[in-house]
C-alpha positions, 0 to 999 in steps of 0.5 A: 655824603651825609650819614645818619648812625642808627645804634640798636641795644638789643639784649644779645648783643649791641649794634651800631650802624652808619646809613647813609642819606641815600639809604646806603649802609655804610657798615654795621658793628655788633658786639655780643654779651648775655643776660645775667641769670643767677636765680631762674626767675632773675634776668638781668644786665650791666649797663656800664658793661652794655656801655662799654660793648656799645664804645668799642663798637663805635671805635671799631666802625669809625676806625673802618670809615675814620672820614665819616664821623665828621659827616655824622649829622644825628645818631639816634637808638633802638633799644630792648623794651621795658627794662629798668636801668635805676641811677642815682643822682650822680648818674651812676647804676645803683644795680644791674638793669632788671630787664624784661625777662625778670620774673620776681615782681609779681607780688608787685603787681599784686600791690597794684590790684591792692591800690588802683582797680583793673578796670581803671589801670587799664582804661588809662594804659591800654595794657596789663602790668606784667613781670619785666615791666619797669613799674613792676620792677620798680615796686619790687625793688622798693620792697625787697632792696630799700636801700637802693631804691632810697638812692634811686633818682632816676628810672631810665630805660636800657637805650636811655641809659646809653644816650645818657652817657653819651650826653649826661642828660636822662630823657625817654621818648613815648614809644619805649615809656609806653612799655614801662606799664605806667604810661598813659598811651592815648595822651602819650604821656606819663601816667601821672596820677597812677603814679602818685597813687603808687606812692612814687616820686614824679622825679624819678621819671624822666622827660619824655618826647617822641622818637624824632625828638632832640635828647642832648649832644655828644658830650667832650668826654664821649667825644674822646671815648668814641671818636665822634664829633663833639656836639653831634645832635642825639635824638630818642629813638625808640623801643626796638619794636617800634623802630623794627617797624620803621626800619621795615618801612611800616608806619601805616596800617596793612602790614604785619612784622614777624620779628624773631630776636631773643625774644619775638613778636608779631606787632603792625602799626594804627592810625588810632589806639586798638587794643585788645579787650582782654589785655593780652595783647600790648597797645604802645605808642609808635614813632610818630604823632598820631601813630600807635602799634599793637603787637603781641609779645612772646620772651621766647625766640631765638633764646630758645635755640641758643639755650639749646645749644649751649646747654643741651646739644653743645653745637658749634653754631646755628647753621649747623642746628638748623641745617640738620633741623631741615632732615627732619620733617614737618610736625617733628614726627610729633614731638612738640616743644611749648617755648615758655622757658622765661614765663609767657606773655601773650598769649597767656600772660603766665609768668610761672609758665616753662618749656615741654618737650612734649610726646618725646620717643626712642625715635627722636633725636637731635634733628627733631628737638631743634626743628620742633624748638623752632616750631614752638617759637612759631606755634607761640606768635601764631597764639598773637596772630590769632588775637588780632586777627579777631580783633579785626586787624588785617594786613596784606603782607608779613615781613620777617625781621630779626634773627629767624628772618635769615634762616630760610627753614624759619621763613618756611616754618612761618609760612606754613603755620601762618598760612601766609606768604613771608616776605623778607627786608632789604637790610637784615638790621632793621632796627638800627635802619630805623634808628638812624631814620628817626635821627634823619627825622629828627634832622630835618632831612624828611618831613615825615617817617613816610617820605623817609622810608621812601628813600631810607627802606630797601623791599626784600626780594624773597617771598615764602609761600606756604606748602598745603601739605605741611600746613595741614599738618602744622594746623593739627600741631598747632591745635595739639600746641593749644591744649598742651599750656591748657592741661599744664597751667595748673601745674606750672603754679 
């Protein structure tokens, strides 16, 4: 048997898959590590840790399966958007990666408006540069640590920084760079003369090809470090968005993802490059040529609960949260959470914004704030959902993915307040799915990511219909949900 290994560097934790040729997983490793926060407005990450996690998950999988490596034909990644991994010319890190949830550049973005119009950034982007974004940043470290931008001689991001290691070659492929904010999405390429206005060195951005594009071979000294075979064929991946998408098997237009991870997303694929004309939304490049996905991007998800546990409620787990979440009704008896604990971004695009625990009694308890923790999650995608509902977008079909896609009590959350029917994926991890697919791309073995999902992707087989009665009541919520960010923006600043 044929194997295609699919590696997905989230920002909780790393993944490694072996899918085989006839779309059987092999087996899956996972490895956990967390955001390092010394300041609230800071998120960052070691990326020789990240590195580190990634190896032992390769050793653990390849010594379940020790005949596989030598039938792996490409390995391809999935990886947490935006972020900025800097090296110097030696290769090394010169800091921890600053990833999306970083909240310290906007003043550099308020350098941009001060240097290219808003008009003209976005005709070009087809997005808004937001705090998280590399470009921002990059500007932000310029600023505030000269000394480790003047060594800086590449900007990768996160994924890129793994595939570097493995081959010693700095690549990025159009999906993620479309995400970095200094991307020109409809030439899929880099954003060249906004980056020479920036006063930025056009070496330090990498060679960019699509997902299914050779990026380097197993190198002698990984080969020794993981166990795979020398020489083994590394292809780019892609923004674990975008190879969520795959792995779901959307790569045409008439199907929504619901993905709660850390953080979460509603996003579906096009055959041109909409976007939204208010910039709230994110337009990016998607795996194929002539393929594009919009989605609308929340830095909260799963976090929230894990924040939640850890620090607040101190519980063992999230089944145990979430089982007793179920005693509590609908609405949570009018406590609502607003779920922006790293800033938002669509739909609001606040950084300053944070969390409320909104209409709080003596009556509450423990059941209710993790159950109304969980509607805010939702309440925040249902803001994107609406978006592109009235840009026009329409799907016949939700599929949950990530994290919340597990729980049925997530599932039933989603479709209540969505009003939509919510359909599970065959296999829970998506994105390394879609991963490995693009290396099966890249191979050869299919002649387009729709004959792959053919053969690759597995249809769930539970659907969650909405209840009338809680979605009236969700409707209301919701409603109440609107007003609470509106009456407290002033404020957040």
């Amino acid at each position: 048997m044929e194997y295609y290994c699919g590696i997905d560097l989230g920002t909780s934790s790393v993944k490694v898959m072996l899918l085989g040729a006839d779309g059987a997983v092999l087996g899956t490793e996972a490895a956990g590590y967390d955001m390092i926060k010394k300041t609230p407005c800071e998120a960052e990450q070691d990326m020789e840790y990240l590195w580190q996690q990634t190896k032992e998950c390769i050793r653990a999988l390849l010594g379940k399966h020790p005949g596989a490596a030598a039938d792996i034909r490409g390995i391809s990644f999935s990886g947490q958007m935006h972020g900025m991994a800097a090296v110097d010319k030696n290769g090394k890190p010169v800091r921890n990666a600053v990833i999306w949830a970083d909240q310290r550049s906007q003043d550099a973005i308020g350098h941009i408006w001060d240097t290219i119009s808003r008009e003209e950034w976005n005709r070009i982007t087809l997005n808004t540069p937001c705090t998280g974004f590399l470009i921002s940043s990059l500007l932000w470290m310029r600023e505030h640590e000269p000394e480790r931008y003047a060594k800086t001689a590449k900007v990768m991001l996160p994924k890129d920084y793994i595939r570097f290691c493995m081959c010693g070659e700095a690549a990025t492929d159009v999906t993620d760079a479309s995400s970095t904010g200094i991307f020109d999405v409809k030439k899929r390429q880099w954003a060249w003369e906004l980056i020479d206005r920036l006063g930025l060195q056009r070496e330090m951005f990498p060679v960019c090809g699509e997902a299914f594009e050779r990026g380097g071979s197993v190198s002698a000294s990984c080969s020794k470090e993981t166990g795979i075979r020398e020489g083994t064929p590394l292809f780019l991946g892609g923004g674990d968005s975008m190879m969520q998408l795959a792995g779901n098997g959307i790569i045409k237009p008439g199907i929504l993802s619901c993905n709660i991870g850390t953080a979460s997303q509603v996003a579906c694929a096009l055959d041109k490059p909409v976007y939204d004309t208010g910039f709230r939304t994110n337009t990016f490049c998607h795996t194929g040529r002539g393929l594009w996905e919009i989605q609308g991007s929340s830095l909260t998800g799963g976090v929230a609960l894990k924040w939640l546990r850890d620090n607040m409620l101190h519980m063992r787990d999230f089944e145990e949260m979430t089982s007793l979440a179920g005693t509590a009704p609908a609405g949570s008896d009018g406590l609502l959470f607003l779920p922006y604990l790293s800033g938002e971004r669509c739909p609001c695009n606040d950084p300053n914004a944070r969390g409320i625990y909104f209409g709080m009694s003596l009556y509450h308890s423990r059941e209710h704030l993790i159950r109304s923790t969980m509607e805010g999650v939702i309440f925040g995608l249902k803001g994107s959902l609406e978006i592109l509902k009235d840009m026009g977008i329409r799907f016949d079909r939700v599929i949950a993915s990530g994290g919340g896609a597990r729980g049925q009590l997530f599932r039933e959350i989603q479709a209540d307040v969505f009003e939509a029917e919510i359909h599970t994926a065959g296999e829970a991890e998506q994105a390394c799915v879609g991963a490995a697919m693009t290396a099966a791309v890249g191979c050869g073995a299919f002649s387009s990511y729709e004959e792959a999902c053919g053969v690759l992707t597995r249809p769930g087989t539970e659907v969650t219909v909405p209840d009338k009665e809680r979605v009236k009541i969700y409707r209301e919520c919701f409603a109440r949900f609107q007003e609470l960010y509106q009456r407290n923006k002033t404020l957040f600043s």
